[in-house]
C-alpha positions in Angstrom: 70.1 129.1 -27.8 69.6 128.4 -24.4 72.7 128.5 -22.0 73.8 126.0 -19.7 74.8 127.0 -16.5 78.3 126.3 -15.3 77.6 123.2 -13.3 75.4 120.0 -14.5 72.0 119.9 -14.5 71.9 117.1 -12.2 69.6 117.4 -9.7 72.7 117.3 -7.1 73.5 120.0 -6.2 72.4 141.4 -6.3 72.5 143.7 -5.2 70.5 142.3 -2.5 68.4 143.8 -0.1 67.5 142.9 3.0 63.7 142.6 3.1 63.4 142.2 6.8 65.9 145.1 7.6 63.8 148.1 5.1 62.9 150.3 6.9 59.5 152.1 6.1 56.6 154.1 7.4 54.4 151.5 9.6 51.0 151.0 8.1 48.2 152.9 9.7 45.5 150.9 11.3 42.9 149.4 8.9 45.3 149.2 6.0 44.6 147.3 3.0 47.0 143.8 4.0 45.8 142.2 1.1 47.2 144.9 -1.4 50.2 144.7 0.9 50.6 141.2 0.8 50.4 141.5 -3.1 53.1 143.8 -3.1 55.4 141.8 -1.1 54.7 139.0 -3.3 55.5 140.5 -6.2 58.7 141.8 -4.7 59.9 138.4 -4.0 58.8 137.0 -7.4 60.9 140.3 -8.8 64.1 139.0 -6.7 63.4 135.3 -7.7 63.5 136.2 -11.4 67.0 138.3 -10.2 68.4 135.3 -8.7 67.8 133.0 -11.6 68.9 135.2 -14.2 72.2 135.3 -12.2 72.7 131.7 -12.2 71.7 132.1 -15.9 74.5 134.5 -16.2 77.3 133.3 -14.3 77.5 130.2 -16.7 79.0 132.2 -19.0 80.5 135.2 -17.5 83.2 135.7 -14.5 81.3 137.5 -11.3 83.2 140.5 -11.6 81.3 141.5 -14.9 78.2 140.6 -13.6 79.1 143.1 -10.6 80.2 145.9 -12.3 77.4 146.0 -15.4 74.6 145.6 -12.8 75.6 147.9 -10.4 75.6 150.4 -13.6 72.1 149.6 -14.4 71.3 150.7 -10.7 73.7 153.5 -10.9 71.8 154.8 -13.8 68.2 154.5 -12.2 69.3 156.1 -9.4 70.7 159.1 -10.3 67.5 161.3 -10.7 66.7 160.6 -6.9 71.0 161.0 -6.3 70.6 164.9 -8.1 67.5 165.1 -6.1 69.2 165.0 -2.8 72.5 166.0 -3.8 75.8 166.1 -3.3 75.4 166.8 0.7 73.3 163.4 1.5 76.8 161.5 0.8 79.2 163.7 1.6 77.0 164.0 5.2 76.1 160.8 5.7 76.6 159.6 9.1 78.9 157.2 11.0 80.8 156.6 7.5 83.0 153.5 8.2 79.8 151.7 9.2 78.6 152.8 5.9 82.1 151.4 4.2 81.8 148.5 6.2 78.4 147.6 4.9 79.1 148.1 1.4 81.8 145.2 2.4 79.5 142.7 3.6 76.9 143.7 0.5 79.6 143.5 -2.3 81.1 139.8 -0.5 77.8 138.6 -0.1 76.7 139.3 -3.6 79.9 137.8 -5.0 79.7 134.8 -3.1 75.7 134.3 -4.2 77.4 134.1 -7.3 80.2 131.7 -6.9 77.4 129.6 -5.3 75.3 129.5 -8.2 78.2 128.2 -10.3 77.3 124.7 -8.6 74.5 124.4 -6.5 70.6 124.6 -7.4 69.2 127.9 -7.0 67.1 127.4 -4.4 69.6 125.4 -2.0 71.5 129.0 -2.0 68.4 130.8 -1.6 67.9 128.3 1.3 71.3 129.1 2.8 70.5 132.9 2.5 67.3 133.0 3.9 68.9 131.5 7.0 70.8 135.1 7.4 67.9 136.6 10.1 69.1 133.5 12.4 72.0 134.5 12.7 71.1 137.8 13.2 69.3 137.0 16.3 72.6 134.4 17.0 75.0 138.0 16.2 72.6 140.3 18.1 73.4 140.4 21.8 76.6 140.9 20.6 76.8 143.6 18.1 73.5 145.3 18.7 73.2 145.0 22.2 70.0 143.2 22.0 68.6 141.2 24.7 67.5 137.2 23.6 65.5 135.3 25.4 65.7 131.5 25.8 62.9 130.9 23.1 65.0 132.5 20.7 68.1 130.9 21.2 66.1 127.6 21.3 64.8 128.6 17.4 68.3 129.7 16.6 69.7 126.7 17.4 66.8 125.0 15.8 67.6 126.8 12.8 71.2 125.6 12.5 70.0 122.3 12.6 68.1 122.8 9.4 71.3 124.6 7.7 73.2 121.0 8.7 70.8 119.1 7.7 70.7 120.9 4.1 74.3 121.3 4.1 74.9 117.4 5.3 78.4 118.1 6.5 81.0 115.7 5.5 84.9 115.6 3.4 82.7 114.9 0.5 79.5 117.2 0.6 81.4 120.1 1.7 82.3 121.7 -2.2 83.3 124.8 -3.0 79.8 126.1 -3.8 78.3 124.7 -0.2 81.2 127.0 1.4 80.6 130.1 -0.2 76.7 129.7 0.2 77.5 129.4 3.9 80.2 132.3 3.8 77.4 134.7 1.7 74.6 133.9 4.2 76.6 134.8 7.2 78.3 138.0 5.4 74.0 138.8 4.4 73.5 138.7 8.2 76.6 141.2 9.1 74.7 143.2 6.1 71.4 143.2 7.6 73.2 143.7 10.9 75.2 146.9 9.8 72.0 148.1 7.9 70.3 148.4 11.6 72.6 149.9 13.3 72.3 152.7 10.2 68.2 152.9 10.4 67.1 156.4 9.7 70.0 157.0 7.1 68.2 158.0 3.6 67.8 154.9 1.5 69.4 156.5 -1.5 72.4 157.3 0.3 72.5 153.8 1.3 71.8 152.2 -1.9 74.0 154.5 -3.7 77.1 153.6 -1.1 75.8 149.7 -2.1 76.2 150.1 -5.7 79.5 152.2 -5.8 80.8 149.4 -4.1 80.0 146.7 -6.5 80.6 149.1 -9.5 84.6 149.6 -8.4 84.7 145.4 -6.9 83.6 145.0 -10.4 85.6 147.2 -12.1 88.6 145.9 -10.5 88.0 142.2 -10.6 87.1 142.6 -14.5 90.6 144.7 -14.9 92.7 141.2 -13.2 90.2 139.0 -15.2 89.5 140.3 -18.4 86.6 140.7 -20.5 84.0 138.6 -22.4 82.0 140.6 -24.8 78.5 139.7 -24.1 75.8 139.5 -26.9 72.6 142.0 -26.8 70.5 139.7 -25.3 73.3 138.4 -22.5 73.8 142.4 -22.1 70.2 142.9 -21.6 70.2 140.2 -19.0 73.2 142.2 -17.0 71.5 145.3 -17.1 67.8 143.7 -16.1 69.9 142.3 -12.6 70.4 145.9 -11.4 67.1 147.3 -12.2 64.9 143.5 -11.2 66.6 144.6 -7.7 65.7 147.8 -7.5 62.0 147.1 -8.5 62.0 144.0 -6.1 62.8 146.8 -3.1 60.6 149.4 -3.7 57.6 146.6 -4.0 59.1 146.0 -0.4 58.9 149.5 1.1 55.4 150.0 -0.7 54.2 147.1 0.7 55.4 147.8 4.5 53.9 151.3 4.2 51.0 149.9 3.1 50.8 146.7 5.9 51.9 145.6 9.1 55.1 143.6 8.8 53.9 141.4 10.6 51.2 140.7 7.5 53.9 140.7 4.9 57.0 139.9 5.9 56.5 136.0 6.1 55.3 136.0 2.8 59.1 136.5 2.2 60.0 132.7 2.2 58.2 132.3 -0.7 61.2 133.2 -2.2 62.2 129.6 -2.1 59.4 128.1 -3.7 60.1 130.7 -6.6 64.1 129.1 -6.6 62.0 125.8 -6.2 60.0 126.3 -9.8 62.7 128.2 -11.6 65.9 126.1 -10.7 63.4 123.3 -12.5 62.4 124.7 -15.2 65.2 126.7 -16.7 68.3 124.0 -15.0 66.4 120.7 -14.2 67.4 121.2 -10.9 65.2 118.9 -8.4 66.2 119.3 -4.5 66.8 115.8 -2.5 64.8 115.4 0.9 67.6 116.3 2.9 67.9 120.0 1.5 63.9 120.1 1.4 63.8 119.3 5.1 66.5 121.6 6.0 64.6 124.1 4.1 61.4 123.2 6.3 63.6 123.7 9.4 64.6 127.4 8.4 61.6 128.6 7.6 60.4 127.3 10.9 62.7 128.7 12.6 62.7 132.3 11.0 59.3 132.6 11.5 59.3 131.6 14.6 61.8 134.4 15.5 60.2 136.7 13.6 57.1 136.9 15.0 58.9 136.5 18.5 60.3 139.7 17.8 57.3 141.3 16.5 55.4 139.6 20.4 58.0 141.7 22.5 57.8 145.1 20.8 54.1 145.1 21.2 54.7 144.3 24.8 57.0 146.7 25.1 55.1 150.1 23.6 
């Protein structure tokens, strides 16, 4: 039978990784973009199908389950690669309160994805989040030391127009769900944020930090909150959100090794298109012109940073 999620159907209103902040090889010269634009693509059709399958979820179980039996599924899968490197490549790892720290901002931004979904569509959070590089750039002067310029403060600012406009501010719009999307998408920017000031630490040991994090949030939350015994198929789901996560990232890496990111990594906001379909097909979810436009206004705007960004490091080698 197929479940209703938590809130109505109106029409009203993971572990996730950052697919701008991967780190991988560039592509050589010459590279095949279009097999790297496939890749991407099907890495954010992988995270879509995540995301839905948590809203799926969370109708019927509390976020600290959905924490704890994903992060095992990604546990599991990554152990071969965690005996692989061993023991050292965690107990070695550098700066490690910047690695504590991140696994902060991943396990409150995941939580709070969830808690979103409880009420909103899924691709007005999905929206919300991909609003997170903005306020990178917004964060960056200050907690990277980056230099920006005045036509990327102008797309900043740009960009949190669009996040008003979708949000539509006021003592009756503002719910519960509309706060904690804002909350997750600024605590996926200090994420992203933290993940750069760590580039050149070994993924695994990154991931792994990420999902021990969740795995004892989890844990904890589902010792305060109790228990509800899923059925095979709900299980199955659970277990699908840690590994649809870690398939949607290495289809990421592959597909920066084997393209510029300047190809691929636009292809990104198709993520909301994906929410778009899925939110009305499986919750009869249909966004209003307001959220559609502030959606419009994002995407502008992260692209428009984006390939800023990408401008000024060419200029610069």
């Amino acid at each position: 039978m197929r479940r209703r999620p938590a809130t109505a159907a109106s029409g009203r209103r993971g572990n996730r990784q950052s697919m701008s902040a991967t780190s991988a090889v560039a592509a050589p010269a010459g590279a095949g973009h279009a097999a790297g634009i496939a890749m991407m693509l099907l890495g954010v059709l992988l995270f879509a199908v995540n995301d839905t399958l948590g809203k799926w979820l969370i109708g019927g179980f509390a976020v600290g389950q959905l924490l704890l039996v994903r992060s095992s599924a990604g546990l599991a899968a990554l152990l071969p690669f965690a005996l692989r490197a061993g023991p050292r490549a965690v107990l070695d790892a550098p700066r490690p309160w910047l690695q504590g720290l991140r696994v902060v901002f991943a396990t409150l931004e995941g939580s709070l994805f969830f808690l979103a979904l409880r009420e909103l569509p899924l691709a007005e959070v999905i929206t919300y989040y991909m609003a997170a590089p903005i306020w990178v750039t917004a964060l960056s002067p200050w907690l990277l030391g980056e230099r920006v310029g005045w036509r990327r403060w102008s797309a900043v600012l740009f960009g949190f127009c669009g996040v008003l406009l979708a949000l539509q501010p006021s003592p009756g719009s503002l719910s519960t769900g509309a706060l904690c999307a804002v909350a997750g998408s600024l605590s996926y920017a200090l994420f992203l944020v933290t993940t750069r000031k760590l580039a050149g630490t070994a993924p695994t040991t990154l991931m792994g930090a990420q999902l021990l994090g969740a795995f004892a949030t989890g844990a904890a939350l589902v010792l305060l909150g109790g228990w509800t015994a899923p059925g095979a198929l709900d299980l199955a789901l659970m277990l699908l959100l840690g590994l649809g996560s870690l398939g949607g990232n290495l289809c990421v890496n592959q597909s920066l090794r084997m393209a510029p990111a300047s190809a691929v990594v636009p292809y990104q906001y198709t993520l909301i298109l994906w929410g778009m379909l899925f939110g009305w097909l499986f919750f009869d979810e249909v966004l209003g012109a307001a959220t559609l436009a502030g959606a419009a206004v994002i995407v502008a705007a992260g692209l428009f940073i984006f390939l800023r960004e990408q401008h000024l490091r060419r200029a610069a080698s």
